[in-house]
C-alpha positions as CSV (number, residue, x, y, z in Angstrom):
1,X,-9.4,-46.8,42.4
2,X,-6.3,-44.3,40.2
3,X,-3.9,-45.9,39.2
4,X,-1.2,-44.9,41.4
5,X,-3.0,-46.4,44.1
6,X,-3.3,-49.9,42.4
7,X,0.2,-49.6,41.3
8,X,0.7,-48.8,45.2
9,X,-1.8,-52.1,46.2
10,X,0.0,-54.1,43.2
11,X,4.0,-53.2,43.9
12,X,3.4,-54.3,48.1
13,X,1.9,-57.4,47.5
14,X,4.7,-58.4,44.6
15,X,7.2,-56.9,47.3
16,X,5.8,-59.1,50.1
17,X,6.1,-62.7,47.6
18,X,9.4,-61.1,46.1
19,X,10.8,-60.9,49.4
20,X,9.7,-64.3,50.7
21,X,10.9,-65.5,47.5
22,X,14.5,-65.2,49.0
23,X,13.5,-68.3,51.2
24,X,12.7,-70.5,47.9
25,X,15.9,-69.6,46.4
26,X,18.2,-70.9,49.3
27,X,16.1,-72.9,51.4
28,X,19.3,-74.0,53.7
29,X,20.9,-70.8,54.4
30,X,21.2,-69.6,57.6
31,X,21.8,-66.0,56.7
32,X,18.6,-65.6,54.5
33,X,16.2,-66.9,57.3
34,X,17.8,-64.6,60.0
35,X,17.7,-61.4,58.0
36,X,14.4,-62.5,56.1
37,X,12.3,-59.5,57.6
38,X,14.9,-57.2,56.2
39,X,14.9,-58.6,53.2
40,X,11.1,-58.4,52.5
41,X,10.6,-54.9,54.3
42,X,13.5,-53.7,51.7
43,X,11.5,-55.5,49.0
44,X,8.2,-54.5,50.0
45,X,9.5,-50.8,49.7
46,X,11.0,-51.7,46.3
47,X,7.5,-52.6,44.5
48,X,5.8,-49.4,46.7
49,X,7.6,-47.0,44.7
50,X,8.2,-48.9,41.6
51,X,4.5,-49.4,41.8
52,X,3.3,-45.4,42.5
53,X,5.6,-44.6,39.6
54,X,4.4,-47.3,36.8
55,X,0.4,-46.0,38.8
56,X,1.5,-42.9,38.0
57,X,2.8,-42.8,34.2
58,X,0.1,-44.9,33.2
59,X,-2.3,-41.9,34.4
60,X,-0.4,-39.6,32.4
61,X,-0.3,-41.6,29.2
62,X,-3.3,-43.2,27.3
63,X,-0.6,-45.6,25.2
64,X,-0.3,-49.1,27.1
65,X,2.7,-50.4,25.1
66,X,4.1,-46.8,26.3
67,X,3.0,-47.1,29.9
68,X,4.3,-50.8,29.7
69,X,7.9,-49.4,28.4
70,X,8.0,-46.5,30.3
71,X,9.0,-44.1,27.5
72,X,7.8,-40.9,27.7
73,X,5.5,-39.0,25.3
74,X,7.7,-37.3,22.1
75,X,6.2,-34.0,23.4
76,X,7.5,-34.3,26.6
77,X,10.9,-35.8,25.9
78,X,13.5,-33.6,25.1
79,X,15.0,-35.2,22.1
80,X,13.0,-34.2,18.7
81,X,11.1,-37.5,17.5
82,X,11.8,-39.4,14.7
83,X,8.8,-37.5,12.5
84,X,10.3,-34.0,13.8
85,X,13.8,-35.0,12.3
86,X,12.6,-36.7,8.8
87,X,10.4,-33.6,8.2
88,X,13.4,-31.4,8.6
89,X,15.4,-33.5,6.5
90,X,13.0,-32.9,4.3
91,X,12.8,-29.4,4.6
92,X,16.2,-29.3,4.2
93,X,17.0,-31.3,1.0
94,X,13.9,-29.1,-1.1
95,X,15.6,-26.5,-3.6
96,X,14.8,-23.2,-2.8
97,X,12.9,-21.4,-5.0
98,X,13.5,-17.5,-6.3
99,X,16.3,-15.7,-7.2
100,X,17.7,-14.9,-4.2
101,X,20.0,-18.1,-4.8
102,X,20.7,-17.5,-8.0
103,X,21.8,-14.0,-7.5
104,X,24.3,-15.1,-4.7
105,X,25.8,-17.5,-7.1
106,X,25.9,-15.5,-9.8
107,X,28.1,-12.6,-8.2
108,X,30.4,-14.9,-6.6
């Protein structure tokens, strides 16, 4: 079985007890038992796709603490990663070497 597909098995069944849960939380209320079948169709729908999508990252990642956050891959993200930006800092704070500064300075 992928793992979309589990996350698709997993998310319905969660739904379904999420849903009923509703019942549980305020046993004596009229308006949760008449709209119950609302309530866990909307939930049940709510762990479908939450479920495809967690299926789905966790195929495209090999990391679990990364498929458990969610957080996408720092080649993929769009923002440099924190090893990108310390190795230009680096880059940056080396003195240049040659005469090429010296020269500038010199003629100023």
């Amino acid at each position: 079985m992928s793992k979309p597909m589990l996350g698709l098995v997993l998310g319905g069944v969660l739904g379904v007890f999420d849903g009923l849960s509703a019942l549980v939380s305020a046993p004596n209320d009229p308006a949760i038992k008449a709209g119950i079948v609302g309530i866990v169709i909307g939930s049940t729908v709510k762990g479908l796709i939450t479920g495809v999508l967690i299926g789905w990252f966790a195929k495209r990642t090999q990391s679990l603490g990364t498929a458990i956050v969610l957080r996408p891959r720092a080649s993929a993200s769009r923002s440099p990663s924190a090893s990108a930006l310390a190795a230009e800092a680096r880059r940056d704070s080396r003195p240049t070497t040659g005469r090429s500064c010296c020269r500038a300075a010199s003629s100023a």
